[in-house]
N, CA, C and O of each residue as an XYZ file, in Angstrom:
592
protein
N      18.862     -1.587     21.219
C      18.355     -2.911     21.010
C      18.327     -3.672     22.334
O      18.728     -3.156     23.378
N      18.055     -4.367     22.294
C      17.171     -5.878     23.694
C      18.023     -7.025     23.564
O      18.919     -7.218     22.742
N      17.640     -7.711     24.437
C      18.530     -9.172     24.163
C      17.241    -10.058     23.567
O      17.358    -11.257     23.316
N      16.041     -9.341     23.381
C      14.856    -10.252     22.464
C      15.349     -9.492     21.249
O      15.537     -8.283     21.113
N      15.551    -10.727     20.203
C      15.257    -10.493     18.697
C      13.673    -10.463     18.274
O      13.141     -9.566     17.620
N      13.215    -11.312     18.646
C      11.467    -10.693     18.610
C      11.250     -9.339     18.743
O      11.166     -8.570     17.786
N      11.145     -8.992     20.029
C      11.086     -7.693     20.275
C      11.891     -6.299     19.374
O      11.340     -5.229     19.116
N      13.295     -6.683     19.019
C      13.915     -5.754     18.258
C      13.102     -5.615     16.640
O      12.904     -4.669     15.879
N      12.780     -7.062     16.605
C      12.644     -7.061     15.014
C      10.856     -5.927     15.254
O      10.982     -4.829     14.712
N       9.907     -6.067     15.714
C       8.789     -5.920     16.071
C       9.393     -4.251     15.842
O       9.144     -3.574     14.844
N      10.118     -3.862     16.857
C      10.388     -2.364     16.392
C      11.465     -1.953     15.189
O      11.836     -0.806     14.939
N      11.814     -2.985     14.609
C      12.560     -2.465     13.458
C      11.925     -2.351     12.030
O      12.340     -2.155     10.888
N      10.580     -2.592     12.711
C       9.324     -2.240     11.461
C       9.136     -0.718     11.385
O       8.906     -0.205     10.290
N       9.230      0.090     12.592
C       9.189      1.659     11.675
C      10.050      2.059     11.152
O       9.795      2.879     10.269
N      11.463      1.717     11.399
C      12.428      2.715     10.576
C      12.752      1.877      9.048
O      13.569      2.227      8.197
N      11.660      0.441      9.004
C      11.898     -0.492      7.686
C      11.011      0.584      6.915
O      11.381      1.135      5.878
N       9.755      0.821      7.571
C       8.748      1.169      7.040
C       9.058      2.779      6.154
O       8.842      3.089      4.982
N       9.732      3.678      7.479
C      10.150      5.163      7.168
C      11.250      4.969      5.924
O      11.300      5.829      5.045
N      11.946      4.044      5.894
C      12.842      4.005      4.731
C      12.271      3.428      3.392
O      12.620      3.850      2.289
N      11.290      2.346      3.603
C      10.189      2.189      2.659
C       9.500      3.427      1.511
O       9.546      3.593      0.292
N       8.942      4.052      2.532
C       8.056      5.555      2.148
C       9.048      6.378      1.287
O       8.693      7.070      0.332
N      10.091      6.264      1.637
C      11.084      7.383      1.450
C      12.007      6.849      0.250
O      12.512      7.650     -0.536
N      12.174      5.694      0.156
C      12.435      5.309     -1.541
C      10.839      5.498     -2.110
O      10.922      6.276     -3.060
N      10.003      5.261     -1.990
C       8.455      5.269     -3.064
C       8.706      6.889     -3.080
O       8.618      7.613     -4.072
N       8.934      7.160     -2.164
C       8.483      9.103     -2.417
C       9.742      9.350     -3.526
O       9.579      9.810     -4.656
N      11.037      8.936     -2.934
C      12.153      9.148     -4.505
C      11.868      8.509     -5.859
O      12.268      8.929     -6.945
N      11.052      7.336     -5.613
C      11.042      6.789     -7.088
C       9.612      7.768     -7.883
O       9.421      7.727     -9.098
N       8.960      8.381     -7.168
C       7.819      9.168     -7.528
C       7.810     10.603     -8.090
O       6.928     11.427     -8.331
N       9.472     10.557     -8.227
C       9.624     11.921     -8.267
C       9.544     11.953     -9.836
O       9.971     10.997    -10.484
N       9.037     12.975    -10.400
C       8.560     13.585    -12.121
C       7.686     13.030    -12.326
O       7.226     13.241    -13.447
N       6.972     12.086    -11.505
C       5.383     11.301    -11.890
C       4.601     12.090    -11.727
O       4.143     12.376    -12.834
N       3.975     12.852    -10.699
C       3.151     13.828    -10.209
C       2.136     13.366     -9.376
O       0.979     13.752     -9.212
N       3.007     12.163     -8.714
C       2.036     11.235     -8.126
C       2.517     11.667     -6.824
O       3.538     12.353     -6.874
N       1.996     11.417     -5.578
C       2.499     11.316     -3.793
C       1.785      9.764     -4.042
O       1.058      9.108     -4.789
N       2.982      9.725     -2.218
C       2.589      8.542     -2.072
C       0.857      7.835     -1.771
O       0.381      6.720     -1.985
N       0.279      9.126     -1.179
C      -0.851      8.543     -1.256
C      -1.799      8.278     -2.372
O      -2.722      7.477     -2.525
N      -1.235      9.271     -3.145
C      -2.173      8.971     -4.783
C      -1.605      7.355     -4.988
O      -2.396      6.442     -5.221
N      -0.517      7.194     -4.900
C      -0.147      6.128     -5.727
C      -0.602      4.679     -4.904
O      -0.718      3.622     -5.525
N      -0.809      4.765     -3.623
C      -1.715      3.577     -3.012
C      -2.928      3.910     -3.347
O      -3.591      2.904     -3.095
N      -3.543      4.623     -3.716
C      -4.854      4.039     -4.069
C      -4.889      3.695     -5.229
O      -5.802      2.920     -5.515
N      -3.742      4.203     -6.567
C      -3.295      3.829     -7.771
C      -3.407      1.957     -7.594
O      -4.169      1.258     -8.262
N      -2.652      1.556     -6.761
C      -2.236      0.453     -6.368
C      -2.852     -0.566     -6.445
O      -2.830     -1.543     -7.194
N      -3.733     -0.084     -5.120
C      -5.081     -1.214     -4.722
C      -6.041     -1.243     -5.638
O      -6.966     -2.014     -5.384
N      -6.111     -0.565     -6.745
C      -6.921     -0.561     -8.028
C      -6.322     -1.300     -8.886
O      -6.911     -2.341     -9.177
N      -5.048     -1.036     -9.533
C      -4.047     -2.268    -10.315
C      -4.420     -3.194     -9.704
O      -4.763     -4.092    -10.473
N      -4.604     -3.602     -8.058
C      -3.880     -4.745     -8.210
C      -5.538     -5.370     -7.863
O      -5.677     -6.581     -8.037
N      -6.599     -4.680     -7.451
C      -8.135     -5.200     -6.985
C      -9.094     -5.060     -8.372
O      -9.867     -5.976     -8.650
N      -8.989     -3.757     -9.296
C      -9.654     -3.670     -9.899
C     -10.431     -2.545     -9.402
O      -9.869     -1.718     -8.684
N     -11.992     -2.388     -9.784
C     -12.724     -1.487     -9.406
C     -13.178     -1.468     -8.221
O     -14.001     -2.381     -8.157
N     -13.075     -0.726     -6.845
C     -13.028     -0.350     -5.964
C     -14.305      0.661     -5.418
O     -14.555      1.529     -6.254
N     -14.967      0.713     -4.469
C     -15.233      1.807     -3.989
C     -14.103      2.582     -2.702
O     -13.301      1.920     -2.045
N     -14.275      3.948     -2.584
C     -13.897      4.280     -1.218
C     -13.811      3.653     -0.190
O     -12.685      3.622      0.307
N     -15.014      2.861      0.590
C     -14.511      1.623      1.693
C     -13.655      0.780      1.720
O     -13.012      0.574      2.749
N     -13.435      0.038      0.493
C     -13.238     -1.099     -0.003
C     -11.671     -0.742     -0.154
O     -10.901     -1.661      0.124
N     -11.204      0.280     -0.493
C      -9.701      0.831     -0.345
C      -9.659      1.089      0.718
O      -8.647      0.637      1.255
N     -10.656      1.940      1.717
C     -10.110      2.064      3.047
C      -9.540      0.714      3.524
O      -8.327      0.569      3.669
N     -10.426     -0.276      3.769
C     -10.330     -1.335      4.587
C      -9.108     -2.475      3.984
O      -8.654     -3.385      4.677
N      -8.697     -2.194      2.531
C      -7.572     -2.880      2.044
C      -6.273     -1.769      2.792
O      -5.579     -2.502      3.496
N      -5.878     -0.675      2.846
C      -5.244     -0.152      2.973
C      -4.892      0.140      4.680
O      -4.072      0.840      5.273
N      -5.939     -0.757      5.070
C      -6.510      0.109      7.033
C      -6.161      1.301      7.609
O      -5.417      1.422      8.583
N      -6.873      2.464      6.811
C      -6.896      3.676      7.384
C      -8.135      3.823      6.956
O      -8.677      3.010      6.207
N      -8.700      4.902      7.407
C     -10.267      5.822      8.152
C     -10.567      6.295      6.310
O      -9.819      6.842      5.500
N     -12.175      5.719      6.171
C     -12.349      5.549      5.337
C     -12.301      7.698      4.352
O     -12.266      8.119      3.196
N     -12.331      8.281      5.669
C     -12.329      9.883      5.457
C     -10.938     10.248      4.721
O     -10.778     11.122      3.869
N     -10.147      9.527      5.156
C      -8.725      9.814      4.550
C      -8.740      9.425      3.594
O      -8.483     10.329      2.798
N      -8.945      8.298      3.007
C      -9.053      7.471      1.782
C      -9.654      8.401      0.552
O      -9.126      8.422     -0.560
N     -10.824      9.164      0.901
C     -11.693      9.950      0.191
C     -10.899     11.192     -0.243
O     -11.161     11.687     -1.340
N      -9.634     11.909      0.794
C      -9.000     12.655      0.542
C      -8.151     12.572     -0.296
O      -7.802     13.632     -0.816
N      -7.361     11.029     -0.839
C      -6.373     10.366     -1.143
C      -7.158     10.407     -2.388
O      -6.602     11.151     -3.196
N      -8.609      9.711     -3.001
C      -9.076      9.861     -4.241
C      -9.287     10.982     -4.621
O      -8.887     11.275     -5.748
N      -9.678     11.547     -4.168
C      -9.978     13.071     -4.607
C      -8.991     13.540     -5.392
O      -9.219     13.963     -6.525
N      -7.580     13.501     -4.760
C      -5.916     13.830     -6.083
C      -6.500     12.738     -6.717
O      -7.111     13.200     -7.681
N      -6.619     11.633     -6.681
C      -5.921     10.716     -7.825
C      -7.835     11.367     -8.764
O      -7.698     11.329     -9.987
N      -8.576     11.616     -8.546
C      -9.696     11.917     -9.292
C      -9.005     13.678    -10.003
O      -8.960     14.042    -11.178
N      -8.704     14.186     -9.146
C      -8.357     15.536     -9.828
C      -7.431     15.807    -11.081
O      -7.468     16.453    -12.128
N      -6.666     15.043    -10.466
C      -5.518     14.633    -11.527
C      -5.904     13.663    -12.494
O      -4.852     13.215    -12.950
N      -7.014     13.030    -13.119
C      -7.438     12.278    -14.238
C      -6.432     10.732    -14.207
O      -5.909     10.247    -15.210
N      -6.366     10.312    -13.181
C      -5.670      9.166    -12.951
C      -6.769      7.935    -12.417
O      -6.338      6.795    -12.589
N      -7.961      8.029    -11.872
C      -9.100      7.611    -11.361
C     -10.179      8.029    -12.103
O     -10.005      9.021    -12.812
N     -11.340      7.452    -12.099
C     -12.711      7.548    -12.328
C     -13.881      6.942    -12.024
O     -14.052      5.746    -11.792
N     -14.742      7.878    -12.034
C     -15.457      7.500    -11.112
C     -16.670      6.635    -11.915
O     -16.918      7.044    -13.049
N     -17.551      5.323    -11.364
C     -18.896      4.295    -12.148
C     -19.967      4.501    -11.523
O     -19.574      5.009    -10.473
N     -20.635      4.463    -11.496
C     -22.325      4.068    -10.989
C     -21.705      2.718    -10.396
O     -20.828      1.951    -10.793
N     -22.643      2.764     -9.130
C     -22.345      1.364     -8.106
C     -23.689      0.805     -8.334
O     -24.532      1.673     -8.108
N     -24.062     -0.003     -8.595
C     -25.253     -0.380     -9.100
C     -26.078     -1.225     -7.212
O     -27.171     -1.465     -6.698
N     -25.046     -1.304     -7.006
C     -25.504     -1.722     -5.183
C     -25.420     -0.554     -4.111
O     -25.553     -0.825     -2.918
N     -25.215      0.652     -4.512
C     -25.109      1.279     -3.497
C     -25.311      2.651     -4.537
O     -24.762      2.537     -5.633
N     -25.865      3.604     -4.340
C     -25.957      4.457     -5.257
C     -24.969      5.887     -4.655
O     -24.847      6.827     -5.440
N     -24.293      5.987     -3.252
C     -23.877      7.183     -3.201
C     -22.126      6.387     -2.871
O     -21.027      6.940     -2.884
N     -22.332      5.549     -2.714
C     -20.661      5.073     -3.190
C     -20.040      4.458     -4.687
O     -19.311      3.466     -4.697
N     -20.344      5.024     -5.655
C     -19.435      5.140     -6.572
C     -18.475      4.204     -6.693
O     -17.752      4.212     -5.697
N     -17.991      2.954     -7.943
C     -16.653      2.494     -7.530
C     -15.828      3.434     -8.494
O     -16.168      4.457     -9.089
N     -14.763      2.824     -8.455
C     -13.198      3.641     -8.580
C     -12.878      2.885     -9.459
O     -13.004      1.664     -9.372
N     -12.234      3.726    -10.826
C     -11.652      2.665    -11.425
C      -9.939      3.936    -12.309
O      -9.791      5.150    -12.450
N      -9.248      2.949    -12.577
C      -8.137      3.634    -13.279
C      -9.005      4.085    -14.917
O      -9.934      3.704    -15.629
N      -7.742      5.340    -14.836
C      -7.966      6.129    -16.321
C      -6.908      5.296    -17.260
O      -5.889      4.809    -16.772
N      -7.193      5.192    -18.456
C      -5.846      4.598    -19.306
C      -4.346      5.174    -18.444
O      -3.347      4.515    -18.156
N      -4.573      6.306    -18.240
C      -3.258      7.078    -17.962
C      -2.830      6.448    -16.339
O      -1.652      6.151    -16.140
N      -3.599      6.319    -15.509
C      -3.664      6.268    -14.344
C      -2.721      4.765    -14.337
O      -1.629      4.557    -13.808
N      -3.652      3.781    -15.183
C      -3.458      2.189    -15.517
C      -1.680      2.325    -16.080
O      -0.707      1.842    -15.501
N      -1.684      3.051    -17.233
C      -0.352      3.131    -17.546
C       0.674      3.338    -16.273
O       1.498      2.498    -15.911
N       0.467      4.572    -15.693
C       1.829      5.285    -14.997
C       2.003      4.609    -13.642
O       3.066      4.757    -13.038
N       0.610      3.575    -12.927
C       0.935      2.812    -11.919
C       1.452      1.796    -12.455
O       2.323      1.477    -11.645
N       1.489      1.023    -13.355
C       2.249     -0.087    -13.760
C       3.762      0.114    -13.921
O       4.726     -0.578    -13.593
N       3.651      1.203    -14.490
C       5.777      2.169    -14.829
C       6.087      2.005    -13.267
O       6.877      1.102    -12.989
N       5.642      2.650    -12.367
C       5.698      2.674    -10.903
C       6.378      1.556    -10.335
O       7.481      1.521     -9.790
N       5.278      0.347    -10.616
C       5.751     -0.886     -9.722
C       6.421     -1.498    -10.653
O       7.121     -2.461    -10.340
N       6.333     -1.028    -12.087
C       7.558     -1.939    -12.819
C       9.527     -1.419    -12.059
O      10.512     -2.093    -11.757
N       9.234     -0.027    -12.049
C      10.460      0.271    -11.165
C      10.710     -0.272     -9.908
O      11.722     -0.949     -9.727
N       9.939     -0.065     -9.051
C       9.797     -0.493     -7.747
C      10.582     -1.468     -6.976
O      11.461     -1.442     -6.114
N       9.424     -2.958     -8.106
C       9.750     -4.278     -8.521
C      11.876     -4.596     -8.929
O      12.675     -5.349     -8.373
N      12.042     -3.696     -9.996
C      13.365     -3.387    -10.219
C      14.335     -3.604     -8.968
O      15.233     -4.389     -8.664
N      13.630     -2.402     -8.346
C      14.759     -1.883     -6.964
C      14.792     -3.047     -6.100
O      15.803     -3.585     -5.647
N      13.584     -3.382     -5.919
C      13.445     -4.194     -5.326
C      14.203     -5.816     -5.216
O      14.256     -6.560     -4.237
N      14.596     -5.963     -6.226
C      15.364     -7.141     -7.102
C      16.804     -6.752     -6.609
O      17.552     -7.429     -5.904
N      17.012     -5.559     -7.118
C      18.181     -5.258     -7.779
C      18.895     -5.273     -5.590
O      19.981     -5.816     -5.385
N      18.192     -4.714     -4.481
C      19.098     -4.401     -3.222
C      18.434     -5.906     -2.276
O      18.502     -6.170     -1.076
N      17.927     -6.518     -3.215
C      17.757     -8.075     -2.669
C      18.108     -9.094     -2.662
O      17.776    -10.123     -2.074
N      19.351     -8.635     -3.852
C      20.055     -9.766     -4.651
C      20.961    -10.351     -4.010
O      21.723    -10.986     -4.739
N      21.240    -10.402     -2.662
C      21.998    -10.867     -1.961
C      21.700    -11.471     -0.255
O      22.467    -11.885      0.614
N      19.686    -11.211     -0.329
C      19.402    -12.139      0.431
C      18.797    -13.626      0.429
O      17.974    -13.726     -0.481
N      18.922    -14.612      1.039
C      18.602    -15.859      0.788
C      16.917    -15.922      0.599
O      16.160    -15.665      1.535
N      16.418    -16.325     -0.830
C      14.982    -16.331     -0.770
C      14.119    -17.047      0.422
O      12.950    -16.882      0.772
N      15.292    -18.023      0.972
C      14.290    -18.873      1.693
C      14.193    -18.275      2.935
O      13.271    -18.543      3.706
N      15.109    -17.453      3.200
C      15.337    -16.719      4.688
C      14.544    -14.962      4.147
O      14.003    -14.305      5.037
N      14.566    -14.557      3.108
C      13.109    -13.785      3.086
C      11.759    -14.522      3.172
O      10.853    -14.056      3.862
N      11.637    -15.499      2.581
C      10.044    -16.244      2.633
C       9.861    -16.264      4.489
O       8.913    -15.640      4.965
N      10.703    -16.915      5.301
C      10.324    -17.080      6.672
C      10.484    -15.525      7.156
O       9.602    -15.062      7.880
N      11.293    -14.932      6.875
C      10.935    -13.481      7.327
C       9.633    -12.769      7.474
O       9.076    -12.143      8.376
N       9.245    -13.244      5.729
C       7.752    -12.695      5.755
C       6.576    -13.620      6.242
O       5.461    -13.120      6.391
N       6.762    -14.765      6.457
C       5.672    -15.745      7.185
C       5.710    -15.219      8.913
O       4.729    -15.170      9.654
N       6.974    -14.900      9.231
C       7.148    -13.905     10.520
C       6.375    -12.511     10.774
O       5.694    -12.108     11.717
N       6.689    -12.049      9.775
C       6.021    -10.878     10.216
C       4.317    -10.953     10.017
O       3.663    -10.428     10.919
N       3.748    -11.431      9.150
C       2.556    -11.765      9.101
C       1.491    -12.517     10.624
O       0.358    -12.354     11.077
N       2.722    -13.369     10.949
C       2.421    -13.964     12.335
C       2.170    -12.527     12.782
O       1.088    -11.960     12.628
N       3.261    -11.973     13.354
C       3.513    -11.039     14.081
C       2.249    -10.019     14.410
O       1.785     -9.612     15.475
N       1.906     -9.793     13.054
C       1.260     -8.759     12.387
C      -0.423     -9.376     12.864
O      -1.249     -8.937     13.664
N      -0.423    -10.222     12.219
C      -2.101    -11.033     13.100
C      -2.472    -10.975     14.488
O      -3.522    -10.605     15.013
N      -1.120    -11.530     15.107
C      -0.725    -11.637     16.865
C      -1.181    -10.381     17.239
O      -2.013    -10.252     18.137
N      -0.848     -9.721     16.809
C      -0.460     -8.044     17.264
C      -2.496     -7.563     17.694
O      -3.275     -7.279     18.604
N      -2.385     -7.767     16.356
C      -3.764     -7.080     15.911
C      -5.161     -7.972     17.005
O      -6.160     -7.586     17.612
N      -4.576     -9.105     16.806
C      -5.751     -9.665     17.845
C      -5.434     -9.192     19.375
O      -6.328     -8.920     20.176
N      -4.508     -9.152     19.573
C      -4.115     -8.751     21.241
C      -4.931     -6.918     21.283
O      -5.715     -6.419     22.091
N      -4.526     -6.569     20.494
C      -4.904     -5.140     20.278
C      -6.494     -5.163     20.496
O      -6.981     -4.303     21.230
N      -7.248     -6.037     19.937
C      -8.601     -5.992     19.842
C      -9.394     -6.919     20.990
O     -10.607     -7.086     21.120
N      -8.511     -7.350     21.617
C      -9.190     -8.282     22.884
C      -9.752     -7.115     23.945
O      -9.296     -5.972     23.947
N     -10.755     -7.549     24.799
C     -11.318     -6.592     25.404
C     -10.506     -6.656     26.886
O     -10.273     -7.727     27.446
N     -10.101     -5.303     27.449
C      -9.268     -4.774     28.319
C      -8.879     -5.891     29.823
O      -8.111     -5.499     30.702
């Protein structure tokens, strides 16, 4: 660690993140879901009907990966596919009853855990946490995209 707390906190986003992944991958276990099925599960609960882009760019990864990511959740009868009435070779995305069911069980647990190893931080000192990192997270991204 640094004598910047900025700076520490800024890198204490991957090992938040790696420990993140790694409870969703334990709470996923006997679902038959991975984690990537279950984000695109997600952004459908929580957007509705979707095409492929439209999850890429909610999720910000390469819209090629995304396609790989539906493809399980399509194989596995958890997704399905509509007529896009604006675009005819992008298809939107929508949940199967089953799909709708077992992502809701998901984040109803999740939500749980989530409660249950939080219960002892101050809401108001999570709310500025997360108005922080959002800063952070904007800051970041525009510096990233300014030209050299």
């Amino acid at each position: 660690m640094t004598d910047s707390p900025l700076y520490d906190l800024v890198w204490m986003s991957r090992p938040l993140m790696q420990a993140a992944e790694a409870s969703v991958e334990k709470g996923l276990a006997g679902t038959g879901l991975t984690v990537r099925m279950r984000a695109v599960l997600e952004m459908l609960h929580a957007h509705g009907e979707l095409t492929v882009p439209e999850v890429a760019e909610r999720l910000e990864i390469k819209r090629q990966y995304v396609q790989l990511m539906v493809n399980e959740t399509l194989a596995a009868g958890l997704t399905e596919q509509r007529p896009n009435p604006r675009h005819k070779r992008s298809p939107r995305l929508s949940l199967t009853e089953t799909g709708g069911r077992l992502i809701a069980e998901v984040i109803a647990r999740e939500l749980a855990l989530i409660e249950r190893i939080g219960a002892d931080l101050d809401p108001a000192e999570v709310a500025a946490a997360l108005r922080i990192v959002r800063a952070l997270t904007a800051q970041l991204k525009s510096h990233a995209e300014e030209a050299p």
